[in-house]
C-alpha positions in Angstrom: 204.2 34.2 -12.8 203.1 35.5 -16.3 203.4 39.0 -17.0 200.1 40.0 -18.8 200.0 43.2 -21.0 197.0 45.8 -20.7 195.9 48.1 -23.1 193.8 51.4 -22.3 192.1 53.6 -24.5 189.9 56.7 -24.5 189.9 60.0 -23.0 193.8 60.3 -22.4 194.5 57.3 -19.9 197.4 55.9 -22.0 199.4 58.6 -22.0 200.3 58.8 -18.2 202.2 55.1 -19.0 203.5 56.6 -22.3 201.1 55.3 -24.2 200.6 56.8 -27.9 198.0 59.7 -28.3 195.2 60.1 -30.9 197.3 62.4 -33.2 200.1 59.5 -33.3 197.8 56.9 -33.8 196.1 58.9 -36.3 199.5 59.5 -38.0 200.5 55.8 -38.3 197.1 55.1 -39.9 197.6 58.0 -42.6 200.7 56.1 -43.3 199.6 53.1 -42.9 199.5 50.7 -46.1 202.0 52.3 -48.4 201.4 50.1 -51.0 198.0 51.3 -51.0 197.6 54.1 -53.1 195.0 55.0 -55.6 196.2 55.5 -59.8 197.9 58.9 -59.1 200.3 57.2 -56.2 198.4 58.8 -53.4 197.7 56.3 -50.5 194.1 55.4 -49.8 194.7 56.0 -46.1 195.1 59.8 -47.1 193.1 60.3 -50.0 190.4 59.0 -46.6 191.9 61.5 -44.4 191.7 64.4 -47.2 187.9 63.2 -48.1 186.6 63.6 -44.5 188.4 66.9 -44.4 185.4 68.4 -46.6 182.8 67.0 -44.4 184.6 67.2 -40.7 186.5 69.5 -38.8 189.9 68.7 -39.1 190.0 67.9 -35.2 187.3 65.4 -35.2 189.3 63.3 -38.0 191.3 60.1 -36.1 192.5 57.0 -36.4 189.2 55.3 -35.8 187.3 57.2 -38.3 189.8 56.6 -41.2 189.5 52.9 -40.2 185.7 53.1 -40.0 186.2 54.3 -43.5 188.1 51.5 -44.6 185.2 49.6 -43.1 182.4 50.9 -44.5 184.4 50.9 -48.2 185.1 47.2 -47.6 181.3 46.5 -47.0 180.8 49.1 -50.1 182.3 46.9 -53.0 181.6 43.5 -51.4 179.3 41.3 -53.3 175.8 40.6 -51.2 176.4 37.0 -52.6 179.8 36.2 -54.3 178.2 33.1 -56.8 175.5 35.5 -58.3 177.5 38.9 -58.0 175.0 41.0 -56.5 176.3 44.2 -55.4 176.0 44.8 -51.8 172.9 46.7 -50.5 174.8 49.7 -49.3 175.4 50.4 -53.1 171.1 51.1 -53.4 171.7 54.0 -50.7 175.2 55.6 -51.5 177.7 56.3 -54.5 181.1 56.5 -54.3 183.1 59.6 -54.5 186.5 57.5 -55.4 185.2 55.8 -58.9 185.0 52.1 -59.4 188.5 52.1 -60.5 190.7 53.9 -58.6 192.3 51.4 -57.2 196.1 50.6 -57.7 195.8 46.5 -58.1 195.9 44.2 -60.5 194.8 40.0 -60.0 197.9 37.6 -59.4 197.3 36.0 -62.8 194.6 38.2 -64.0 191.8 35.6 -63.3 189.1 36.6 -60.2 189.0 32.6 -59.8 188.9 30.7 -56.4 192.0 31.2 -54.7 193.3 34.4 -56.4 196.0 36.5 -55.1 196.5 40.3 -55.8 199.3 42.5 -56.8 199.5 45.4 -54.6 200.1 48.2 -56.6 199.4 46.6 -59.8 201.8 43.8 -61.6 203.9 43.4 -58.0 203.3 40.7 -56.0 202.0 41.8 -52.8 204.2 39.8 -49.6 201.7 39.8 -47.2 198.5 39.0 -49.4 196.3 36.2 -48.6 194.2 34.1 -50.9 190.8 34.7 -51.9 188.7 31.9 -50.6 185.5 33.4 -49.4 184.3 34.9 -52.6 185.5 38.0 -52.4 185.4 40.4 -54.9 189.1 42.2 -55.7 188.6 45.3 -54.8 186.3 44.1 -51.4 189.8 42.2 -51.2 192.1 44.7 -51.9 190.2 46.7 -48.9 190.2 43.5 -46.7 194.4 43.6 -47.2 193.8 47.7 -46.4 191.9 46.9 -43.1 194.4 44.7 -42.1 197.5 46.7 -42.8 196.2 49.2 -40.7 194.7 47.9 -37.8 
């Protein structure tokens, strides 16, 4: 017989199996993506947390909301349609508070061509990074890497 693994979340009903709690989960996050870091070395993953410190109550900061906001960045910088470079439509309702290049990246390279790679931080190849095939643009990549770090 196969053993089969289960996974509960919400409202404490891990932690009766050991499961983690929202303040480790939101911990792991923080740290997540070390390579990840923004022109003065800190990572992104903080420089999130520290940002919804101004508008939230520390308490009401997790995991999921840090990741939400590597979300909502990812959809920020994407391009509505890669071959005409567009921005994406979120950029007509909202502005950044990071700067369009805060980012700590540089193109495998140096040419945003089909199939690029990124250096993550900038002029080291980055072991885990995928190829660009969809159009992305780098720093909608560099966030897809982010997302995936820390999920």
């Amino acid at each position: 017989m196969s053993k089969r693994t289960v996974l509960l979340f919400g409202a404490g009903a891990a932690i009766p199996w050991g499961g983690p709690t929202t303040a480790s989960l939101t911990t792991i996050v923080r740290n997540a993506g070390k390579s990840f870091r923004d022109k003065t070395n800190v990572p992104i993953t903080e420089l999130v947390f520290e940002n919804l410190k101004q508008a939230l109550p520390e308490p009401e900061i997790n995991f999921e909301t840090i990741i939400s906001v590597i979300e909502d960045l990812l959809a920020y910088y994407a391009y509505y349609n890669g071959e005409e470079r567009l921005p994406s439509i979120t950029n007509a309702f909202f502005k950044s508070v990071f700067g369009e290049h805060n980012w700590d990246f540089t193109i495998a390279g140096a040419k945003e061509e089909h199939g690029y790679r990124l250096n993550i931080p900038s002029n080291t190849e980055y072991a885990f990074g995928k190829i660009s095939l969809n159009y992305e643009n780098p720093t909608q990549f560099y966030f897809q890497h982010l997302f995936f770090n820390t999920c």
